[in-house]
C-alpha positions as CSV (number, residue, x, y, z in Angstrom):
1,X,87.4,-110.2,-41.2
2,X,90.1,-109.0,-38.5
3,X,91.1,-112.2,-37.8
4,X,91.7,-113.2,-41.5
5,X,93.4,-110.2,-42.2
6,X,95.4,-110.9,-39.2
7,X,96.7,-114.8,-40.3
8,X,97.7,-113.2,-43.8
9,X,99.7,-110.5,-42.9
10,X,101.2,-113.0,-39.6
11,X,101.6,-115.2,-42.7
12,X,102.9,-112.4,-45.0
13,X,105.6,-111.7,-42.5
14,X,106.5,-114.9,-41.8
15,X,107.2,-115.6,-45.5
16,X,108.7,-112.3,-46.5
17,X,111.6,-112.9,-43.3
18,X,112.4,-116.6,-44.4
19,X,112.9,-115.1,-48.2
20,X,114.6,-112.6,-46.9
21,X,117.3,-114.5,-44.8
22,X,117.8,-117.2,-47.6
23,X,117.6,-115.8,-50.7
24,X,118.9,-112.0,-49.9
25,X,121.2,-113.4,-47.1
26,X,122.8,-115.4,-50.6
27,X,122.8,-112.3,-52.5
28,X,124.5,-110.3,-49.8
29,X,127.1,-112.6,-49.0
30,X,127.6,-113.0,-53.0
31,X,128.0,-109.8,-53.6
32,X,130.4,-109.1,-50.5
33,X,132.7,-111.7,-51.5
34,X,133.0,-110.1,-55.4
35,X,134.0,-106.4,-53.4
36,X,136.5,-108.6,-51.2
37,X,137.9,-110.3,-54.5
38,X,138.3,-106.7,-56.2
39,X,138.3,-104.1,-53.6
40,X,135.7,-102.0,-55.3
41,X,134.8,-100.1,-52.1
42,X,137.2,-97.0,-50.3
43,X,134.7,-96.5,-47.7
44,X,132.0,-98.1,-45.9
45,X,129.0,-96.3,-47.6
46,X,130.2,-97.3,-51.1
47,X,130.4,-100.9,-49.4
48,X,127.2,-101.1,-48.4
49,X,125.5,-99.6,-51.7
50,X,127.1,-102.5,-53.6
51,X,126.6,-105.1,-51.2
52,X,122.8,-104.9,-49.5
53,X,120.1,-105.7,-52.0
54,X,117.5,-102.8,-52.7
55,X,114.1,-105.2,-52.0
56,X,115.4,-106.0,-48.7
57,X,114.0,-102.3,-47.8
58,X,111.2,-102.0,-49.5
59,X,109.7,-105.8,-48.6
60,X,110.3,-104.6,-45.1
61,X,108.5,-101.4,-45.4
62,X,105.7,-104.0,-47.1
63,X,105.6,-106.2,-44.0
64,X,105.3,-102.6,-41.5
65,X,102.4,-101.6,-44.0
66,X,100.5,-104.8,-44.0
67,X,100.7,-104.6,-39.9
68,X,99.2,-101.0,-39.8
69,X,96.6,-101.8,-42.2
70,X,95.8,-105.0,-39.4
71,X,95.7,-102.6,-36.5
72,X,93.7,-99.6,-39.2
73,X,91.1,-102.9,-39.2
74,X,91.0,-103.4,-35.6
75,X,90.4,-99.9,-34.5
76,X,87.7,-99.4,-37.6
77,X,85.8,-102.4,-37.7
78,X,85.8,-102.9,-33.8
79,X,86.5,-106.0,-34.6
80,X,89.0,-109.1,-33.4
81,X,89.8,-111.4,-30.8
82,X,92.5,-110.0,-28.4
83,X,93.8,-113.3,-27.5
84,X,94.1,-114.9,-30.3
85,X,96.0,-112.3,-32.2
86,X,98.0,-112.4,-28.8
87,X,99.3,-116.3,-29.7
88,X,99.3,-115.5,-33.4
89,X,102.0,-112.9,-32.6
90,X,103.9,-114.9,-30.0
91,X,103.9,-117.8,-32.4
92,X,105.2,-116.1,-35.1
93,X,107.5,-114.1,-33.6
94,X,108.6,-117.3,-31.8
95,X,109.1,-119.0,-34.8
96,X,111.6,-116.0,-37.1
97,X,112.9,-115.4,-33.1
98,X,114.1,-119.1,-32.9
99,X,114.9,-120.1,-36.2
100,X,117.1,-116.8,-36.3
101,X,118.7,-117.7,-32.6
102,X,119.3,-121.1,-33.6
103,X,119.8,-122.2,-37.5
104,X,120.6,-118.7,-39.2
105,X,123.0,-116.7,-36.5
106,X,125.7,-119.0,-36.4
107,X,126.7,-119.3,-39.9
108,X,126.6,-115.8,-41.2
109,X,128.6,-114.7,-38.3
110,X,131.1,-117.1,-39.4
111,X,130.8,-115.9,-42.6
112,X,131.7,-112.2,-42.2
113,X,134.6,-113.6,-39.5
114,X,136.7,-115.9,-41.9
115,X,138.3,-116.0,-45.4
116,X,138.8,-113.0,-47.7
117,X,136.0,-111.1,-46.4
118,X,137.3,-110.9,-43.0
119,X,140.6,-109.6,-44.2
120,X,138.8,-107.3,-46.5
121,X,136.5,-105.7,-43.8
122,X,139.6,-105.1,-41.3
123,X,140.9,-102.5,-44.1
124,X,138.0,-100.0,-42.9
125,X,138.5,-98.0,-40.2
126,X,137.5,-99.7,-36.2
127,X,134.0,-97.9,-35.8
128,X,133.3,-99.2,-40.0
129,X,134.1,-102.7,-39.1
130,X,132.0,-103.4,-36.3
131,X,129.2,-101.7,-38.5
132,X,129.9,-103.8,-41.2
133,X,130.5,-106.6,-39.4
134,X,126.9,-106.5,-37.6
135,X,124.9,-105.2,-41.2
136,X,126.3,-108.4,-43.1
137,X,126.4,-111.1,-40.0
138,X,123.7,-109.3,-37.8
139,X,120.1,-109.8,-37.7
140,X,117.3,-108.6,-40.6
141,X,114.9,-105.8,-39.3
142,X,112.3,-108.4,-39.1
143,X,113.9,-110.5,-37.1
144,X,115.4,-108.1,-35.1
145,X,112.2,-106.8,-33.9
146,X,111.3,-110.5,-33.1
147,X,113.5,-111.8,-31.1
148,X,113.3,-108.2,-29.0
149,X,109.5,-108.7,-28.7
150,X,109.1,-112.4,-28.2
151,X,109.9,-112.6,-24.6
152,X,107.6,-109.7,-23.8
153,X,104.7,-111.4,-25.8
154,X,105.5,-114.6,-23.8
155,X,105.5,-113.2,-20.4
156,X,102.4,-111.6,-21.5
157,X,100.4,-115.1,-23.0
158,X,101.4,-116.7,-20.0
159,X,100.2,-114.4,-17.6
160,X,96.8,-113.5,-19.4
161,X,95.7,-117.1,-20.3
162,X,96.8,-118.7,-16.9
163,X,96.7,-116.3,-13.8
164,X,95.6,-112.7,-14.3
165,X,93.1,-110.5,-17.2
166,X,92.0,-107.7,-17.4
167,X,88.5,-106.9,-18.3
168,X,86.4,-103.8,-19.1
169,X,82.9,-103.2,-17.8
170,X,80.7,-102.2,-20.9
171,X,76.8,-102.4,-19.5
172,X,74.8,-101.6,-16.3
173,X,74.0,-105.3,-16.1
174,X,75.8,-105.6,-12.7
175,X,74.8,-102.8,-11.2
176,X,75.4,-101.8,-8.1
177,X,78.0,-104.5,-7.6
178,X,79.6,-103.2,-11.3
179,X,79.3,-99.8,-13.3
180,X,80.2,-99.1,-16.8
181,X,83.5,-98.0,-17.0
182,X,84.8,-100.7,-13.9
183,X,88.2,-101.9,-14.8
184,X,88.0,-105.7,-13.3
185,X,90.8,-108.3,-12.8
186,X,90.0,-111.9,-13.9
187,X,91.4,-114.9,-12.0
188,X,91.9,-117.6,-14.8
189,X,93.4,-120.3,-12.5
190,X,90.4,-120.9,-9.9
191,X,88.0,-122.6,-12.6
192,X,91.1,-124.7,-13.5
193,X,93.8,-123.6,-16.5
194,X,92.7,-124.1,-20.1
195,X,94.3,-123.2,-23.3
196,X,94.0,-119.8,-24.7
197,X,91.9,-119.0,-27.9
198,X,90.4,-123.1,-27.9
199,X,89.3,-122.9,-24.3
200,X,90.2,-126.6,-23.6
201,X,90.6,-127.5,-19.8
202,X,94.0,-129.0,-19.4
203,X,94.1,-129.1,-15.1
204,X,91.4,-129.3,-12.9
205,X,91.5,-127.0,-10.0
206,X,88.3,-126.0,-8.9
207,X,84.7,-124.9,-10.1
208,X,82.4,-122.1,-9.7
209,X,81.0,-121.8,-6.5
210,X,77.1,-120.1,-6.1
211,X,77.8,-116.5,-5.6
212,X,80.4,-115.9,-7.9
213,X,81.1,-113.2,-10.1
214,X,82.4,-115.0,-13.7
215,X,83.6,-113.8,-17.1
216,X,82.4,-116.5,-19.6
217,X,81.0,-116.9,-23.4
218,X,77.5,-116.9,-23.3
219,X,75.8,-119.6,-25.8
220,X,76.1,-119.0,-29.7
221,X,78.0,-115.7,-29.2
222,X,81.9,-114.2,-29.0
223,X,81.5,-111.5,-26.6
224,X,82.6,-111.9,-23.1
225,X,79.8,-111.6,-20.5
226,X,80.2,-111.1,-16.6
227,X,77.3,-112.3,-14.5
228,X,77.2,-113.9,-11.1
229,X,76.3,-117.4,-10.7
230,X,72.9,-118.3,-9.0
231,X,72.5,-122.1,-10.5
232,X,74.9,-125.0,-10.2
233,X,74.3,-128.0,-12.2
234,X,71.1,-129.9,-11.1
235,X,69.8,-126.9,-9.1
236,X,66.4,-125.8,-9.7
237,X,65.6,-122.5,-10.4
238,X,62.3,-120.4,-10.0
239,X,62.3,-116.8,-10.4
240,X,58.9,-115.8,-9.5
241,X,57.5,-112.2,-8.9
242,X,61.3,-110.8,-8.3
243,X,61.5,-113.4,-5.9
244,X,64.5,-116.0,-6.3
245,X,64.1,-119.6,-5.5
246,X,67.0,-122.0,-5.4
247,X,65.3,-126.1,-4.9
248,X,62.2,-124.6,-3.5
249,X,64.0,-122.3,-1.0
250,X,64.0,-118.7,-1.4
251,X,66.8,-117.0,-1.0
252,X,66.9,-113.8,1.5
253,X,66.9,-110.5,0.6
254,X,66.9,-107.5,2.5
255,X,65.3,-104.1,1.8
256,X,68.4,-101.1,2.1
257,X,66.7,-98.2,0.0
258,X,64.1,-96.9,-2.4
259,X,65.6,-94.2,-5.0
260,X,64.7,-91.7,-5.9
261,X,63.4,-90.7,-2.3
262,X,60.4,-88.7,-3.2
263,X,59.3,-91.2,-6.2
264,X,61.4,-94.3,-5.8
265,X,61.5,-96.2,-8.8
266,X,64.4,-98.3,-7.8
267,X,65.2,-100.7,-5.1
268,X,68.7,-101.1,-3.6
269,X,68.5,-104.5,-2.0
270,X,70.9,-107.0,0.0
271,X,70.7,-110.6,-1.0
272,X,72.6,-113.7,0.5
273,X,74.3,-115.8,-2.1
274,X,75.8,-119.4,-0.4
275,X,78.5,-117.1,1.4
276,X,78.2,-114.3,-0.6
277,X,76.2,-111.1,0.6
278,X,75.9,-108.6,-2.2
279,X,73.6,-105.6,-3.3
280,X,71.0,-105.8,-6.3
281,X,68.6,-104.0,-8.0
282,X,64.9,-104.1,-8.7
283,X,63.6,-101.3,-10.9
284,X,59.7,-101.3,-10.2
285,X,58.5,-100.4,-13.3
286,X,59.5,-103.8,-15.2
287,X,58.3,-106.9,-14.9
288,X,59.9,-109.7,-17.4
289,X,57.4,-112.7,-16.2
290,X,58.4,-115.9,-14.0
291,X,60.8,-118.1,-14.6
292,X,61.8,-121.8,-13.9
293,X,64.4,-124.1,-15.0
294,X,66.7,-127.1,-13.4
295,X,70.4,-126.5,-14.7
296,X,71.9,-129.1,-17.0
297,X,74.6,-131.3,-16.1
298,X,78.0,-129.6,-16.9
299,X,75.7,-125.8,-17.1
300,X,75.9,-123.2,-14.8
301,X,72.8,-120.6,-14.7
302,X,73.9,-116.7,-14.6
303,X,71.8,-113.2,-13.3
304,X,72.6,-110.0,-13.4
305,X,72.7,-108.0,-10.0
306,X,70.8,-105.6,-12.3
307,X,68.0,-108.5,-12.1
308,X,65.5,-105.9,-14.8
309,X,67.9,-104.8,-16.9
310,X,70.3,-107.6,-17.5
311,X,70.3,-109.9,-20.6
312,X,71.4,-113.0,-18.7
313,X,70.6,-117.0,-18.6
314,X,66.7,-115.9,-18.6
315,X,67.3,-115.0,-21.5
316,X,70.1,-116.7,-24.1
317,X,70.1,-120.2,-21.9
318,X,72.8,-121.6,-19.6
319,X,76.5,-121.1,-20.0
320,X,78.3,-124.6,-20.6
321,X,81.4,-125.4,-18.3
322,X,84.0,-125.0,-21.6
323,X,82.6,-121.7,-21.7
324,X,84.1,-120.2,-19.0
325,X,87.0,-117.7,-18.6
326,X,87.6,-116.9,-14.8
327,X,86.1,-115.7,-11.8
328,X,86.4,-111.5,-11.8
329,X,87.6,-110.4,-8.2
330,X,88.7,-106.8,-8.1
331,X,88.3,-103.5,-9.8
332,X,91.7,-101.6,-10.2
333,X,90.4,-98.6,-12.2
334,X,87.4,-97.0,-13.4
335,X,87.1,-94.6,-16.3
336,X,84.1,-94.5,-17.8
337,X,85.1,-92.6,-21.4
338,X,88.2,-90.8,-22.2
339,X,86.2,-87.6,-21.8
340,X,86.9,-88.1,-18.4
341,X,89.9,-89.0,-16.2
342,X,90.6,-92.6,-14.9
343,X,90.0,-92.8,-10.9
344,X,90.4,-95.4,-8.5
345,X,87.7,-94.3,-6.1
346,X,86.1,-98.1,-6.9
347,X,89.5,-100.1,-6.4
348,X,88.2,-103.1,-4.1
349,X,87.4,-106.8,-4.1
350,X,84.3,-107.7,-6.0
351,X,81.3,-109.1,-3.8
């Protein structure tokens, strides 16, 4: 529903700019050449009454409406996908941005700059004419506010799709490596660079190594999920009694705490993961059953460090290879609600 709302008022705008520049920029320059003709305006006010068409104001305010009502949705309905309104906006501010720059400038500029309504305009005082001059040849509020936004947006997409995101850590699932409320950074150029919003590789550069700590799409669902990878394609996997076995060899753990000390309930333990050595937990009052699988070509099979209370591969499958967003390697905040203050007590590499 966020979405769609989002492509109709993208579109809205889109629309309401191009009639807008073409059939108000007419009527503007229409109605400035009649005042030029008969000097029906003393001062600049006057000018402007006759010569700027009411609508353009209020199909403007329409246009700032429609994007409050999108952002109203967002913040309601907890709904949307961040990067895809993220292109929708650099697209379409693109778009007014360029066709503005480069079909539209020149020729009202030139308009307001020669002929009768030059002459005309140079009969207001200095500070009125260069007023004038950029109301009736400058850009339309809409397009104004593209062309300044654009290159942020840009710098932004490029960034976020291709090198560096930000993520937010909203379960327990990767405890103690991850708490709630963990701020993480999100390499998006070590799995290889693919296309925002589609997901489509388009350059190879490398591939998940075991031990890795990765954002990705887990099978049939939208949210983003961060697990660390235990199975590479063709790997067998056996998970049996809490015990982790990678093509028949288990994998070496080592006891650092029970907690709490007087009835332990949870254990803290070390566990070597290809060249990773990393903390997990074992809460010994679950028990989820065995487990075996061998990983599908092109699959890649994800646990929680939180091995009894994480929804992982053991449950919804293994996560495909187009799946994939990046590898997560640092925290750079934590603030676990705004009832409380950000710190940076956690800001590290990931292991």
């Amino acid at each position: 529903m966020v979405n769609l709302i989002l492509m109709v008022v993208a579109a809205i705008s889109l629309v309401v700019w191009l009639i807008q520049e073409i059939k108000g920029r007419r009527q503007m320059q229409q109605a400035l050449q009649w005042c030029a003709e008969k000097r029906t305006a003393s001062d600049a006010d006057s000018l402007r009454q006759q010569v700027l068409p009411g609508w353009l104001e209020w199909t403007y305010r329409l246009v700032v409406f429609a994007w409050f009502a999108w952002i109203a949705s967002v913040v309601l309905l907890k709904d949307g996908d961040f990067a895809l309104a993220l292109v929708v906006l650099t697209i379409v501010a693109g778009i007014i941005a360029g066709l503005d720059r480069f079909v539209f400038e020149k020729a009202r500029q030139a308009y307001v700059n020669a002929g009768n309504v030059a002459v005309y305009i140079t009969y207001f005082v200095k500070q009125d004419q260069d007023s004038l001059k950029s109301e009736f040849g400058g850009m339309l509020p809409i397009a104004e506010n593209a062309r300044s936004f654009f290159p942020v947006l840009l710098v932004v997409l490029v960034l976020r799709s291709f090198v560096i995101e930000p993520f937010q850590i909203p379960s327990a699932s990767m405890v103690p490596s991850l708490e709630v409320g963990d701020y993480i950074l999100v390499n998006k150029f070590n799995y290889g660079l693919r296309l925002p919003v589609i997901g489509t590789k388009i350059l190879e550069v490398g591939e998940p190594k075991r031990g890795d700590v990765m954002v990705f799409f887990p099978p049939n669902d939208s949210r983003y999920f961060i697990k660390r990878v235990v199975g590479l394609p063709g790997d067998e996997i056996r998970y049996v009694n809490k015990q982790l076995f990678i093509n028949g060899n288990l994998i070496q753990r080592t006891l650092i705490a029970e907690v709490p000390p007087l009835q332990p309930v949870t254990q803290i333990l070390s566990e070597q993961l290809g060249n990773v050595d990393h903390l997990i937990h074992h809460d010994k009052r679950i028990y989820r059953g065995d487990f075996v699988t061998t990983v599908e070509a092109g699959h890649y099979f994800m646990m929680g460090d939180n091995r009894d209370n994480s929804s992982d591969s053991r449950v919804w499958g293994q996560v495909p290879e187009q799946n994939i967003v990046g590898q997560a390697f640092a925290i750079w905040m934590h603030w676990h609600s705004f009832k409380e203050l950000p710190n940076f007590n956690r800001v590290g590499r990931i292991r």
